[in-house]
N, C-alpha and C positions, 0 to 999 in steps of 0.2 A: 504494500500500500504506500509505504511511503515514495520508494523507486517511482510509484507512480504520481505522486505528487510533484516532486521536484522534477521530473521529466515536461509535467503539464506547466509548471512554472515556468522552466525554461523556454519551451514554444510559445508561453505569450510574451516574453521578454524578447525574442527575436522578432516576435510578427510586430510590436509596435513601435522596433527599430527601423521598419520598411524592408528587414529582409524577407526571403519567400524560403521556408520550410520546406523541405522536399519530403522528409521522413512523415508516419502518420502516426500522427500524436491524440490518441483516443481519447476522449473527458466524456464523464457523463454531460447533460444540459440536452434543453428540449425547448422546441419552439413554444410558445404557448397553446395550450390544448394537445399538442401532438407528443411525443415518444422516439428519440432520434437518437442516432451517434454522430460526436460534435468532433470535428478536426480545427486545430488551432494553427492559422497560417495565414499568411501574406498583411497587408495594412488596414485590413476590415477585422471583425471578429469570427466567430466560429464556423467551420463549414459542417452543415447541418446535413447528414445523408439521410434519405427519403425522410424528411419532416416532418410529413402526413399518414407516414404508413400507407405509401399508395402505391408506390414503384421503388425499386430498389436501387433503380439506376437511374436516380434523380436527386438533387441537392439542392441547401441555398446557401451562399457563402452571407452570412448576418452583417449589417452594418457595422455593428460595433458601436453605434451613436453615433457613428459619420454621414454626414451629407454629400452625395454623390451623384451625377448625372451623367449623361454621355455613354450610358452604358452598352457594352458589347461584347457577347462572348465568341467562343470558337475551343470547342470538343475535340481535340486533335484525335485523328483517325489513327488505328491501331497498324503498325506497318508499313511496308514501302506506297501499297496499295490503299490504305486506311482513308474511308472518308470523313471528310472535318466536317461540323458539324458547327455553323455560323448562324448567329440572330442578333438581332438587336433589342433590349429592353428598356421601356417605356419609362417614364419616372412612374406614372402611377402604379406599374406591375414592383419597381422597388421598393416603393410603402406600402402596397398591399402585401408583400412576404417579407419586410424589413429588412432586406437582404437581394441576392441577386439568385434569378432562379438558374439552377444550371441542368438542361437536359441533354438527351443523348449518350449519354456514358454507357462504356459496357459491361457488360457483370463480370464478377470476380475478376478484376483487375487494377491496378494502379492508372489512372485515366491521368492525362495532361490537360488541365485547361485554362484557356488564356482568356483575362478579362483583361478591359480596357474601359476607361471612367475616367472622371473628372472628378477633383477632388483638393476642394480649396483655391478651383479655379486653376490647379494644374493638373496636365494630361498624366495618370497612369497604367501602367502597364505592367503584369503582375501572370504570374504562372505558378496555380495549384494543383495539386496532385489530391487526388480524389481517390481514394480505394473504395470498391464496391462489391456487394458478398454473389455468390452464384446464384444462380435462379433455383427455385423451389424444383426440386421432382415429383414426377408422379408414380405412385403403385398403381400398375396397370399390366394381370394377365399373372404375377407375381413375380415382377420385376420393377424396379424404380427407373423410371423413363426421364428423360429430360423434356424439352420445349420440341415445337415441329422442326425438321430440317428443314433450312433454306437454301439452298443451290444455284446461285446464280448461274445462267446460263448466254447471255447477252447486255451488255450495258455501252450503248454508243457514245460517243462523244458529246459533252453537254448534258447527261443523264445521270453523270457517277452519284450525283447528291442526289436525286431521290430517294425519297422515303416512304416505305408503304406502311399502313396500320393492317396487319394480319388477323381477322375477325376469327378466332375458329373455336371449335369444343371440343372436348375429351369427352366423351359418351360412355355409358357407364351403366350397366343395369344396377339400380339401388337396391333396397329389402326388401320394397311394395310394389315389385317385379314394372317398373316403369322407368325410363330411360333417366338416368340423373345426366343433366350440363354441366359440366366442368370447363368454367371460362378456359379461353386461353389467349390473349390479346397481347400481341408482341407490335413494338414497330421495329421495320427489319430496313437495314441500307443494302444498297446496291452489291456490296459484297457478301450478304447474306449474312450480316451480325445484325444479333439482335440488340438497340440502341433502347429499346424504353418494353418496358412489361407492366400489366397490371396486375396487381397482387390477386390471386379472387377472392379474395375474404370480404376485400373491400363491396363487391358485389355483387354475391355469392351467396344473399342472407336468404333467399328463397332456394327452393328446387325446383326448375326451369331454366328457359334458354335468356343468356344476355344478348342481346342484337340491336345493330343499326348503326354500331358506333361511325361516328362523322365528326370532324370538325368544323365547327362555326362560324359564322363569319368575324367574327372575334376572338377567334382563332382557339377556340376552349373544345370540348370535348362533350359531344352527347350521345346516350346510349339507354336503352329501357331491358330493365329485366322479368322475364315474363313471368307465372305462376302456373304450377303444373297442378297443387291440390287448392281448397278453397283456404282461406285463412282460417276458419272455423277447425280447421285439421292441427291446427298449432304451427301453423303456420303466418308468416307475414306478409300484406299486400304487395301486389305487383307496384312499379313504380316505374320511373322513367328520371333520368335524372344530369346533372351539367356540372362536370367538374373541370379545371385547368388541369394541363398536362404536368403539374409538380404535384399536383394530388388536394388543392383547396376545392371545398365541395361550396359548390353555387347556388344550387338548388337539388331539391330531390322530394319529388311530388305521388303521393299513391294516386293510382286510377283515381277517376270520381267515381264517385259509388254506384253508378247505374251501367256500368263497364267492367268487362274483367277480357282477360287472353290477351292484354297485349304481346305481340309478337312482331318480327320481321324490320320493321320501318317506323322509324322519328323524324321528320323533317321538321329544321327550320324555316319559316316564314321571312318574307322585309319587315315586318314591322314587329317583331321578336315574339310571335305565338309560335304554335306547333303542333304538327298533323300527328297524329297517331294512329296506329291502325290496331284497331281492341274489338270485341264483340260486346253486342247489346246483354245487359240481363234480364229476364223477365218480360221478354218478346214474346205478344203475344201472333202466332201466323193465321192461317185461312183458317183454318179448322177450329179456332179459339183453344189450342195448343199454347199455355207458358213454355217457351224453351229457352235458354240461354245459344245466341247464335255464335258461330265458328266463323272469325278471319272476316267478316263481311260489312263490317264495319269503317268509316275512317271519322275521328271527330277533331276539330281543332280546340285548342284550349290557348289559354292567354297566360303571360307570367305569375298570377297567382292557380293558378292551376283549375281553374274556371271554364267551362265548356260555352263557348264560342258559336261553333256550329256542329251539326252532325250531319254527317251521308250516312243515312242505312240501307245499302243495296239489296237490302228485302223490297226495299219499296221502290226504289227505281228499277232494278233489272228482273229479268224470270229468274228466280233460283229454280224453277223444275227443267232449265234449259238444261240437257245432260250430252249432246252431242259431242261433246268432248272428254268429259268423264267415261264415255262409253271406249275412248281407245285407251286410257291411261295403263300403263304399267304398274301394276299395284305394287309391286316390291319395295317401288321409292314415289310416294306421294308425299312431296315433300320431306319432313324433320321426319315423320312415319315409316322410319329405314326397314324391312321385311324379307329378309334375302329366299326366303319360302314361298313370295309373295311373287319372285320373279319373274316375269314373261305372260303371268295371268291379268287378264281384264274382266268386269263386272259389266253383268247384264241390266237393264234398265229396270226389269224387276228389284231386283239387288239393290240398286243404289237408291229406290223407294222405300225401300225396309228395312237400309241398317239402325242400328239404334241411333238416337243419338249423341253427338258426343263428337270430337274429332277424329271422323272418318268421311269419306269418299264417298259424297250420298249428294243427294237433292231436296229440296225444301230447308228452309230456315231450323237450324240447329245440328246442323250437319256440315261440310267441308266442303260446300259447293261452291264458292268460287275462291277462295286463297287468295286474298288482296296480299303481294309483297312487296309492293311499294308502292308510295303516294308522293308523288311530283304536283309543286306549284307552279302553275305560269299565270304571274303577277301581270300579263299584259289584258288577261279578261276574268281575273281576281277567280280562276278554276283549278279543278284538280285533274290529275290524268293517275287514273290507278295501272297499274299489271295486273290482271288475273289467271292467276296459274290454270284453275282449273276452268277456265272458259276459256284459253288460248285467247284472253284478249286483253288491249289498252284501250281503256276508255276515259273519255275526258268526259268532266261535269262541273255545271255552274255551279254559283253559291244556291242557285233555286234547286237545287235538286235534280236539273235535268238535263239529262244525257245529248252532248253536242255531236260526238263521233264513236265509234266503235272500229278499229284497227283490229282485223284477223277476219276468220272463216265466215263465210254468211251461215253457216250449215247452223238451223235450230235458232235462227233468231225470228221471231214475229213482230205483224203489227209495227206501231210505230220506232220499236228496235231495231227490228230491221231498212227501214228507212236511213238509222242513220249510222250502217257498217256503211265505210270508205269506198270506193269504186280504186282498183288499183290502174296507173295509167302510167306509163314512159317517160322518161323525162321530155318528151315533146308534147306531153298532155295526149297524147293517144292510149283510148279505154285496149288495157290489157284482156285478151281470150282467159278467163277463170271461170274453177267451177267450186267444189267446196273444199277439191281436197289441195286446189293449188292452180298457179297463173302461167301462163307460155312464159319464156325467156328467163332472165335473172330473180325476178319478185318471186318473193315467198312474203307469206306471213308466218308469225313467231306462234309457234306452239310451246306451251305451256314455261313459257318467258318468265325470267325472275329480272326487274327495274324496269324503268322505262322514265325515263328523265328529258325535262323538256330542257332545248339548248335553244335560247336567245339569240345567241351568238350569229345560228347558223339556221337558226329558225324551224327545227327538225326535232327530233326525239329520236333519243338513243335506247336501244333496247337490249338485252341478251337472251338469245332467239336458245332456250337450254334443247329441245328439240323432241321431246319427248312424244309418241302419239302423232308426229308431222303427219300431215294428209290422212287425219283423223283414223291410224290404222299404227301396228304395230308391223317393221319388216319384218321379212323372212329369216334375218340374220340381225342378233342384237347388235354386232358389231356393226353394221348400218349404218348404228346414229351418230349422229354427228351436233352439234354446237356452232353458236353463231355469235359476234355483236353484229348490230346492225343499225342501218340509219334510216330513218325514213324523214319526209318532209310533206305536210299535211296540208293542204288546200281548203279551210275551213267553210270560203264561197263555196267550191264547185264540190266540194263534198268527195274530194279527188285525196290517194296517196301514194307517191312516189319513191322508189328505194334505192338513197342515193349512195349509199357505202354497206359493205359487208365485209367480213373475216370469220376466219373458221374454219368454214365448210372443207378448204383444200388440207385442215388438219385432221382432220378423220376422227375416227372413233376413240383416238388417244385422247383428244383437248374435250372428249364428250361429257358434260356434268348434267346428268337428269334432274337434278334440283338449282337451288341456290344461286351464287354468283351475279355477274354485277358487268354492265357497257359503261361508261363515263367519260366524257371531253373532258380533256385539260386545258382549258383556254391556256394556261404559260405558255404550251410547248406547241400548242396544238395538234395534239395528239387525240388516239382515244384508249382509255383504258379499261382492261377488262382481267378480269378475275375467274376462271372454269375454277369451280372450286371445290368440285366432290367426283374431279374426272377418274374413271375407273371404280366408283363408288359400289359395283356389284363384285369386283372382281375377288375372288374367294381365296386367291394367294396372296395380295398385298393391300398395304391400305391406301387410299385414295389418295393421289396427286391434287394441288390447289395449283394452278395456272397460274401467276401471273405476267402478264401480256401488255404490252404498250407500244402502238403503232402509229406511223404517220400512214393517216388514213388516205392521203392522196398518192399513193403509191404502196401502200402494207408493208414496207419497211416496219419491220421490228426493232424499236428502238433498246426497248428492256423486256427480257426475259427472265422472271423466277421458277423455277419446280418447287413447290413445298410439301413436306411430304409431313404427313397428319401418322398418328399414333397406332391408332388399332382401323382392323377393316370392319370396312365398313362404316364409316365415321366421315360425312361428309365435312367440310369446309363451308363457313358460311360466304363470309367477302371478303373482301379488302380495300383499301381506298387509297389515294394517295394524302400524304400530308408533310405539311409545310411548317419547319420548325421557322422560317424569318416572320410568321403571323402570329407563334403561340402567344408571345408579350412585349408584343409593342402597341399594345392600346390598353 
């Protein structure tokens, strides 16, 4: 004890000399509220590792009581190859953590980082060393597993600083024979290290799936995690929630009480609300049936966690439209992995008479249409869902009603049918189609996970998973194949045109029958895509997570990852790109 006193004495005797500390000089001391290990070094006060208990491979070096502006870090990469890791922070991010956030670092290592600040009105310049412990393992199979592999496989020129956030789960059958989520949210660089992890305790207090995670336009972190039993089970509400990437929690809101399942999709809004996609409770259908409904829901809510509006697509679309449920692969409908279930489809009797509950059926309380994402296009204040199991995108006003339908005519009626898309060439020439598909390049997306509208470019990006295409299951599983895609929507002439594509020429390997994610990068202008449960039925290994980043005018691949997930049969949900020079500089 004592050794270790006069050790800690001597590190602050040198840090508030201006020299820089190389060795790691452990003290207890904790941020307020939080539980941390403190390093004593350079001419601010203590560097605080993970603060918040939220990532391991995150810190804040404390003021000390000094006044400082001008702030700028830089995460020096690990090797000849190692990518740095540069942002700039805010004055208000340094008073809101007293300190200077420092992300990026990699686990269990001695990390180099370079800040740069003002300080008394002179320039400083200052280099700490940061030791950080290794990532948690998992028991799985009866082995202790690490995080996913990541395998870089291409990184072009001008790409080596990207950073992707890895959405995925450790799947897990629990006691009460139901699938346990086991977070697993790494962000990985271009070399395949992993630069930031979430702990899952942090949000993990349910048993269900964590999903959607995206950063904000304010460069913070949002993410909802769903609930698998009721609360009533001794369990705690679902929620949805907004933390900064050093682990300070912003908000964190349960469903409102007339909602539960949230799953899949959180979008932010412009004016700082946010869509969710949750099922109704206590819905009553045609038959004056109470049922709690499945995925079919999207509601917006506002910052105090207030319901806004609600779409409940019992009442705008047919939930007995089953023409596409009638081709689906039952093995993988969706998060529903069944590898028993493989190659078989359900009869329309069948999907009339499952129980209910989340399963592969028709009518309100069943899985009939899998909204898995909800996009805003703020130019006619609407939404544009994906529906998995209606192979379709569809856009809707604030009134509730339906302005277009993207995919198959097959089983839409009445005024629905009116308003599926007519697909035409890019010279406005009506394409030869029938239900299962159009002459020449167009397809429509079967049983698609995103679909995001881009401004930009005036189109909606989609990722076309392939399932069921031309409402039929091949001859041969290895058939399918996977898509992004671009289309560009004519909202006058009721017209839609398919201006980009990728995939197709990678076959059956890039094929993910669930999940996964299309995305424009306006920076690079790119599009990016995530295959993220490819090979998901395969009975020798576990599923590869794609990711993919092309310049769409030519499909040059700009970056390539393989990620390779834990046990088979354990899909991947997404990933996303993110951007450490937004996390704190506002």
């Amino acid at each position: 004890m004592k050794k270790s006193i006069l050790t800690l004495t001597i590190a602050i005797a040198l840090a508030g000399s201006g020299a820089i500390i190389s060795q790691n000089v452990y003290a207890g001391g904790d941020l307020p509220g939080t539980s941390s290990t403190a390093v004593a070094q350079g001419e601010l006060g203590f560097v605080y590792v993970d603060p918040y208990k939220f990532s391991p491979l995150v810190a804040v070096i404390d003021l000390g009581g000094k006044n400082i502006s001008d702030v700028s870090v830089t995460v020096k990469g690990k090797g000849r190859k190692g990518v740095d890791i540069d942002y700039p922070v805010s004055a208000s991010q340094v008073l809101t953590h007293n300190g200077i956030p420092v992300f990026g670092m990699y686990p269990d290592f001695l990390n180099k980082v370079e800040v740069s600040y003002k300080l008394d009105g002179k320039k400083v310049n200052e280099e700490y060393k940061i030791r950080t412990s290794a990532l948690e393992q998992i028991h799985i199979d009866g082995q202790d597993r690490t995080q996913y592999e990541y395998e870089p496989l291409t990184v072009a020129k001008g790409f080596e600083e990207r950073l992707y956030l890895v959405d995925g789960q450790v799947i897990l059958p629990n006691m009460r024979n139901h699938w346990d989520w086991h977070p697993t949210q790494n962000i990985i660089d271009t070399q395949g290290e992993v630069r930031w992890h979430m702990r899952p305790e942090v949000i993990y207090t349910v048993p269900g799936g964590s999903m959607s995670f995206k950063q904000t336009s304010d460069g913070k972190l949002i993410f909802g995690q769903g609930l698998m039993f009721e609360p009533n089970e001794g369990y705690d509400e679902a929620y949805y929630a907004k933390y900064d990437f050093i682990g300070k929690p912003i908000f964190k809101h349960v469903l409102p009480r007339g909602y539960n399942g949230f799953s899949h999709d959180i979008t932010e809004m412009p004016n700082g609300h946010y869509l969710l996609r949750v099922g109704k409770r206590d819905f009553i259908d045609a038959t004056g049936t109470k049922v709690d409904t499945i995925r079919d829901v999207v509601i917006e809510v506002d910052q105090n966690g207030d319901v806004v509006h609600e779409w409940n697509f019992n009442n705008i679309l047919d939930n007995k439209r089953d023409a596409v449920l009638l081709s689906l692969d039952m093995g993988a409908v969706c998060l529903n992995v069944d590898v028993s279930q493989s190659g078989k489809q359900m009869d329309a009797e069948q999907l009339k008479n499952e129980p209910y509950g989340d399963v592969a059926g028709v009518s309100a309380g069943r899985n009939w249409l899998h909204i898995n994402s909800v996009g805003y296009d703020a130019e006619d204040d609407s939404i544009i869902i994906s529906s998995r199991h209606q192979s379709a995108v569809i856009k809707v006003g604030r009134d509730n009603q339906v302005k277009w339908i993207l995919g198959t005519p097959a089983g839409w009626k009445g005024e629905l049918a009116d308003k599926v898309l007519t697909p035409v060439n890019n010279k406005g020439k009506k394409l030869d189609c029938n239900d299962q598909g159009c002459e020449g390049d167009f397809d429509w997306t079967w049983t698609q996970h995103t679909a995001w509208p881009v401004p930009e470019r005036g189109t909606v990006t989609v990722f076309d998973n392939g399932d069921g295409r031309g409402l039929e299951q091949p001859a041969l599983a290895s058939m399918k194949y996977s898509r992004g895609v671009e289309y560009k929507v004519n909202d006058k002439d009721m017209t839609v045109e398919q201006t980009w594509e990728y995939g197709k020429e990678r076959g059956n390997e890039w094929y993910s029958a669930i999940t996964s994610i299309t995305e424009y990068q306006q920076d690079h202008q790119t599009m990016f895509m995530a295959s993220a449960s490819a090979g998901l039925m395969d009975p020798k290994q576990a599923p590869e997570h794609w990711i993919t980043e092309v310049d769409p005018e030519t499909n040059e691949i700009k970056v390539e990852m393989k990620v390779k997930t834990l046990t088979k049969h354990e899909p991947g949900y997404r990933s996303t790109v993110v951007r450490a020079h937004e996390m704190f500089n506002k």
